[in-house]
SEVEXPA-365159 format. One line per field, with one value per residue (C-alpha): x, y, z. Coordinates in Angstrom, 3 decimals, decimal comma, padded with zeros to 6 digits. Each point is the difference from the previous one (the first is absolute). Layout:
// SEVEXPA-365159
x <- c(X / ...) $
y <- c(Y / ...) $
z <- c(Z / ...) $
// end
This chain:
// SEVEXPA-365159
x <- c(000,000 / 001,532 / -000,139 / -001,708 / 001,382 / -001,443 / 001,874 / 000,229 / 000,552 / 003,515 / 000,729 / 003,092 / -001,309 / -001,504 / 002,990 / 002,742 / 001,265 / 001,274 / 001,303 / -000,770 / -002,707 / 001,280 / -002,128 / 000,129 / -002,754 / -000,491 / 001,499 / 003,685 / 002,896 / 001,196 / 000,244 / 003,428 / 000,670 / -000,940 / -003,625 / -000,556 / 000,305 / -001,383 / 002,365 / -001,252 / 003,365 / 001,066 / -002,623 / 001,075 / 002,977 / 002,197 / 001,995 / 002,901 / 001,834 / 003,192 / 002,220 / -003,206 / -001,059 / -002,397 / -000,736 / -003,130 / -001,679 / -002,624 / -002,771 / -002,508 / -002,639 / -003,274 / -003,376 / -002,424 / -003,331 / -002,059 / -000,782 / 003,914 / 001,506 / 003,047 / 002,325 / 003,412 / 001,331 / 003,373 / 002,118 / 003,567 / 002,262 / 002,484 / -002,002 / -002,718 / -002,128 / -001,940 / -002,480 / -000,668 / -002,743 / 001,000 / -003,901 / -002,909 / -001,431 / -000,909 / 002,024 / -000,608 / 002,332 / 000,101 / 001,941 / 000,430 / 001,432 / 003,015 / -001,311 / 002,566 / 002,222 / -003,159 / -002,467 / -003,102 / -003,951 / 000,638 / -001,433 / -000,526 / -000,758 / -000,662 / 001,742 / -001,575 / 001,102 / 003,709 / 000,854 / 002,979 / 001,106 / 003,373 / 000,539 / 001,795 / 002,764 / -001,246 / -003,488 / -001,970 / -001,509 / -001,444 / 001,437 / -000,701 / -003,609 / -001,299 / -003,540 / 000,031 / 002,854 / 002,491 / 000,944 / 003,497 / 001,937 / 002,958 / 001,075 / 002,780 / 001,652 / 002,963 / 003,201 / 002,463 / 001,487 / -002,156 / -003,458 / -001,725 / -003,600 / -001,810 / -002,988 / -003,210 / -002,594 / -003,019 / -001,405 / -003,359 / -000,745 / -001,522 / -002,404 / -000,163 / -002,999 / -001,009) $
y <- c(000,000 / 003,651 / 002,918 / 002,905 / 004,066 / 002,363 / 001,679 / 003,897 / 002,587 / 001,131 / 003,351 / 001,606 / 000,239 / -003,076 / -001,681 / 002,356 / -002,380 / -002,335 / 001,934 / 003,054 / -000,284 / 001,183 / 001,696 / 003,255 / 001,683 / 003,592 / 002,722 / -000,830 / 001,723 / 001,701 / 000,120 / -001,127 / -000,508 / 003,985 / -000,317 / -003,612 / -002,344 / -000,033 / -001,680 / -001,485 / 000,039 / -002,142 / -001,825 / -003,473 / -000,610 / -002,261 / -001,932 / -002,690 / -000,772 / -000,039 / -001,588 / -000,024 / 001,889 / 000,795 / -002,207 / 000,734 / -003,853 / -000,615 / -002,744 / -001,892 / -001,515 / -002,000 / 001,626 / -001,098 / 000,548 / 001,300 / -002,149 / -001,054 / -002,015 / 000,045 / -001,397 / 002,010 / 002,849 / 001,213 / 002,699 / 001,501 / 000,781 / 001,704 / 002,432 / 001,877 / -001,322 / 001,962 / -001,338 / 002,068 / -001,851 / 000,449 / 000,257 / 001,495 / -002,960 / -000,417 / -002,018 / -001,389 / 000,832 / -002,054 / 001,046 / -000,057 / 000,873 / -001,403 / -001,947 / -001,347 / -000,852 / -001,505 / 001,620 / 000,837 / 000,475 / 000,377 / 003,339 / -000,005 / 002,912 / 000,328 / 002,546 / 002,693 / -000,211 / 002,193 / -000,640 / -001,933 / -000,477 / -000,152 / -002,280 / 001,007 / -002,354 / -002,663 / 000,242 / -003,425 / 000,087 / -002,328 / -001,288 / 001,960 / -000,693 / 002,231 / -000,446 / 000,502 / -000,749 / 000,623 / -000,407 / 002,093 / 002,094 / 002,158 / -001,039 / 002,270 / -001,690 / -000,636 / -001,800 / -001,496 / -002,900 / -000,549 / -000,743 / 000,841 / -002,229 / -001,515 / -001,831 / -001,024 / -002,284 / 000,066 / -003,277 / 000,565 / 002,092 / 003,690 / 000,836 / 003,521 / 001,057 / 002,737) $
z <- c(000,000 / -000,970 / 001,705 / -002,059 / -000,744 / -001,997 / -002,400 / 000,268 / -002,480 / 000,065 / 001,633 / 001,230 / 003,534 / 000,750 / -001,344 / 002,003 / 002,188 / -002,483 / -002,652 / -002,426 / -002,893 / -003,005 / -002,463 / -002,234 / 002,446 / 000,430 / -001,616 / -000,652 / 002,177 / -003,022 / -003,430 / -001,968 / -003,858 / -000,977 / 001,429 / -001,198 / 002,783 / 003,318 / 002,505 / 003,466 / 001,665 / 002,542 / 001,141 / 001,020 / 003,163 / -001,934 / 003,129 / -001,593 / 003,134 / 000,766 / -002,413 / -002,700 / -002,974 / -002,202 / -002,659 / -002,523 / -001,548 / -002,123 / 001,391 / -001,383 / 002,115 / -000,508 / 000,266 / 002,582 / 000,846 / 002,809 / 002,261 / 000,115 / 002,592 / 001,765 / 002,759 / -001,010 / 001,137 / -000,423 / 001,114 / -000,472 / 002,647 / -001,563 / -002,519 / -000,965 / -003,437 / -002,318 / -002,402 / -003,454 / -002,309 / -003,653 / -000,990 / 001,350 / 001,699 / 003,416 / 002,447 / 003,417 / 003,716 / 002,591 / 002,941 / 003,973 / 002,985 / 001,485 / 003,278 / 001,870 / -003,385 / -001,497 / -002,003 / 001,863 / -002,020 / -003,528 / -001,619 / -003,892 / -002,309 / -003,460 / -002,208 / -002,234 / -003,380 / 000,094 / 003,260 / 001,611 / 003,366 / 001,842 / 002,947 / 002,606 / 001,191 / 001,601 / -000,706 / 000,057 / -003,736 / -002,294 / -003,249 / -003,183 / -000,631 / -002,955 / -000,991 / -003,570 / -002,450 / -001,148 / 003,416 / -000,895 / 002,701 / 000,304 / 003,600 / 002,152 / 002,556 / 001,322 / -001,429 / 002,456 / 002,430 / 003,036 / 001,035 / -002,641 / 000,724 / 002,932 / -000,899 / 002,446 / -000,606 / 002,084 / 001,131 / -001,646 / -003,170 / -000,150 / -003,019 / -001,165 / -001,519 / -002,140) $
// end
């Protein structure tokens, strides 16, 4: 027998204490390129550890659908992540709080179209779960020697539903 979440929409402040959404929001901070650009500056805290840096790879994950199942979570010591779809699909975050060194009750949200996230290191997350294909990611994380994943299972499954 599972345990059931709901999904919620992705937004930045809801979502604060694991990471920062990433999305072309607002009015940008300024303007670059003679007038033709906007440019949201800054807006993830990129954290590679000592001995780490950054490294920018290109994923490609199976789409799922709502209701989806899951036992995994994952998390990495040693770095931040940040998680850029390459199309405007939706995808689906699952994180939690540290308890003790284990993750505690799983929270999932489900991305607007355009929006990202970055994980703050050692954030329990899910595995890349996008809900419509291509599935395809540009993924910034961080490249080096050390513990670089920790990995949980619970002893009975969670469903997220939409």
């Amino acid at each position: 027998m599972s345990r059931t979440i709901a999904a919620l929409t992705l937004e930045a402040r809801a979502f604060a204490p694991f990471g920062e959404v990433l999305a072309a929001e607002g009015p940008p901070d300024r303007l670059i390129n003679a007038g033709r650009c906007g440019r949201w500056h800054d807006r993830a805290g990129l954290d590679f550890g000592p001995g780490g840096r950054a490294g920018i790879s290109l994923f490609r994950a199976e789409p799922s659908a709502l209701p989806h199942g899951f036992d995994l979570l994952e998390r990495h010591p040693e770095g931040s992540q940040a998680f850029l779809p390459m199309a405007a699909a939706p995808f689906l975050v699952i994180v939690a709080a540290d308890e003790g060194g284990v993750p505690g009750t799983p929270m999932a949200f489900r991305t607007l179209p355009g929006q990202g996230v970055n994980l703050r290191r050692g954030v329990w997350h899910g595995v890349l779960t996008p809900l419509a294909p291509p599935g395809l990611f540009a993924v910034v994380d961080r490249i080096g020697a050390g513990a670089t994943l920790e990995e949980f299972r619970f002893p009975r499954a969670w469903t997220v539903t939409g």
